[in-house]
C-alpha positions as a LaTeX table, in Angstrom:
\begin{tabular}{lrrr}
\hline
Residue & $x$ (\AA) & $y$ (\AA) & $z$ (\AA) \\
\hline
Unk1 & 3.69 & $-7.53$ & 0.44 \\
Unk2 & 0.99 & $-6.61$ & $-1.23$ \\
Unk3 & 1.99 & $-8.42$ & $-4.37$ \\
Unk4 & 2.96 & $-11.67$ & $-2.67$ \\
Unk5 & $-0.74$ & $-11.79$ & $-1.12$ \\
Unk6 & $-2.35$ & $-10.99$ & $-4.46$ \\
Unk7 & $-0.55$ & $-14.21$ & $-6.02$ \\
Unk8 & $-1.15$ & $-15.87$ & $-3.19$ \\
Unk9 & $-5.12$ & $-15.23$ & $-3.31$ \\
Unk10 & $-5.58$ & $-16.22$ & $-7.16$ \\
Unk11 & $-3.62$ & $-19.50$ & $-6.27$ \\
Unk12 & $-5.33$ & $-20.60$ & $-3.51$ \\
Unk13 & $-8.32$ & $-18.55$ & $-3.34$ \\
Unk14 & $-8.30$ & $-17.98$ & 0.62 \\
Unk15 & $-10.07$ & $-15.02$ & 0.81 \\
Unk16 & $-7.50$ & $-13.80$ & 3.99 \\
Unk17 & $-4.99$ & $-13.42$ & 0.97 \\
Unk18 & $-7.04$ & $-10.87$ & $-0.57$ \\
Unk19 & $-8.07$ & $-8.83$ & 3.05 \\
Unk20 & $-4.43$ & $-8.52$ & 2.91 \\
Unk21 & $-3.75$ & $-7.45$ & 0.15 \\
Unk22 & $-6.54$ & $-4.60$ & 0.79 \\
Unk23 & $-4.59$ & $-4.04$ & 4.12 \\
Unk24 & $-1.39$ & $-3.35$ & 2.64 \\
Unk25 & $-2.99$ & $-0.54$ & 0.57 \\
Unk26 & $-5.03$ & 0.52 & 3.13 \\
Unk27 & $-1.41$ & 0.71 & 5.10 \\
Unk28 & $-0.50$ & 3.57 & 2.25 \\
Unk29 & $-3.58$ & 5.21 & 3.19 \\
Unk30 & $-2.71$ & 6.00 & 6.65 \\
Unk31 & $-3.39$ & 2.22 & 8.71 \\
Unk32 & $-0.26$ & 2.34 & 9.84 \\
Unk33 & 1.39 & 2.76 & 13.15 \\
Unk34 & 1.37 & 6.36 & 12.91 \\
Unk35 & $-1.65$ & 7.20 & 11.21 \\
Unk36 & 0.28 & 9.30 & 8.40 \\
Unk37 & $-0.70$ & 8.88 & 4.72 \\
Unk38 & 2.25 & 8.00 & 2.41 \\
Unk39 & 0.12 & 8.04 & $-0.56$ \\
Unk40 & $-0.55$ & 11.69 & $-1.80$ \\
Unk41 & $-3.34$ & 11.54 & $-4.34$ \\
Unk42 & $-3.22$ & 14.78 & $-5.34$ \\
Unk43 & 0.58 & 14.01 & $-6.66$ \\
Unk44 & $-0.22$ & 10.60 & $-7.36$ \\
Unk45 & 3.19 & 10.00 & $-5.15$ \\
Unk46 & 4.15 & 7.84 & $-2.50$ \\
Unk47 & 6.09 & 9.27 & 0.38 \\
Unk48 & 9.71 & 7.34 & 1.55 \\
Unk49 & 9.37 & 6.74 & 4.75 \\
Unk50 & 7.11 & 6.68 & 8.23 \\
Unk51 & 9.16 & 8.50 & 11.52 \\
Unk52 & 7.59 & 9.01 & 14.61 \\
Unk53 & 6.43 & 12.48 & 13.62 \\
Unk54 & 4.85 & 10.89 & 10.44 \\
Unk55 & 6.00 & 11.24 & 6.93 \\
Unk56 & 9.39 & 11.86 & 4.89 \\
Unk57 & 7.88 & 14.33 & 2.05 \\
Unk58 & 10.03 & 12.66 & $-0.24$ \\
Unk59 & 8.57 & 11.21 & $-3.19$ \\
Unk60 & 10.96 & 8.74 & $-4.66$ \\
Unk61 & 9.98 & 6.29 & $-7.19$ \\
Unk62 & 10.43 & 2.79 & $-5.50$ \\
Unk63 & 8.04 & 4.84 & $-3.15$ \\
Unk64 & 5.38 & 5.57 & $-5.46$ \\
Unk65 & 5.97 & 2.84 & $-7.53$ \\
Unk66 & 5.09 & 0.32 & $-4.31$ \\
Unk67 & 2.00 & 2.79 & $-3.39$ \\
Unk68 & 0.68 & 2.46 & $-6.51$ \\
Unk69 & 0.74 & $-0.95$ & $-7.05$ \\
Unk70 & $-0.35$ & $-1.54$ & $-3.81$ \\
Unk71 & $-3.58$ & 0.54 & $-4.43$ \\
Unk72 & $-4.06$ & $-1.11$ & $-7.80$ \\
Unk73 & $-3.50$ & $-4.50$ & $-6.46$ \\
Unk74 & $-6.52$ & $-3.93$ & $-3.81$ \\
Unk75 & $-8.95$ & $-2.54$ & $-6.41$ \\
Unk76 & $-7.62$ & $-5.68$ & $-8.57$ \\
Unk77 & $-8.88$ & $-8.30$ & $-6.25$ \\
Unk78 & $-11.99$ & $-6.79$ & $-5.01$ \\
\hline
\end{tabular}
């Protein structure tokens, strides 16, 4: 998601591109439905999934890896 809205702001420049792309990080950060954190900055890992009871403590790559560039797409566009 995050991805798609970065390309999305440097074609068209529609600055609700780039709030999205800073709310699909933020989502990593704990705006989600929950409230839970998936991204653990003291690991530098992203957790796997979101229950009801908040996070999987898994840290699998395609989980980190979309954390990450999540986070480094928001601070990209800022």
């Amino acid at each position: 998601m995050a991805d798609a809205c970065a390309r999305a702001w440097l074609i068209t420049g529609d600055e609700a591109w780039r709030d999205r792309v800073d709310l699909a990080a933020r989502w990593f950060m704990g705006l989600n439905d929950t409230g839970a954190q998936l991204y653990e900055p003291s690991s530098g890992g992203g957790r796997d999934g979101l229950t009801q009871e908040g996070t999987n403590h898994n840290q699998g790559a395609e989980s980190t890896l979309a954390a990450l560039s999540a986070l480094q797409l928001a601070r990209l566009v800022a």
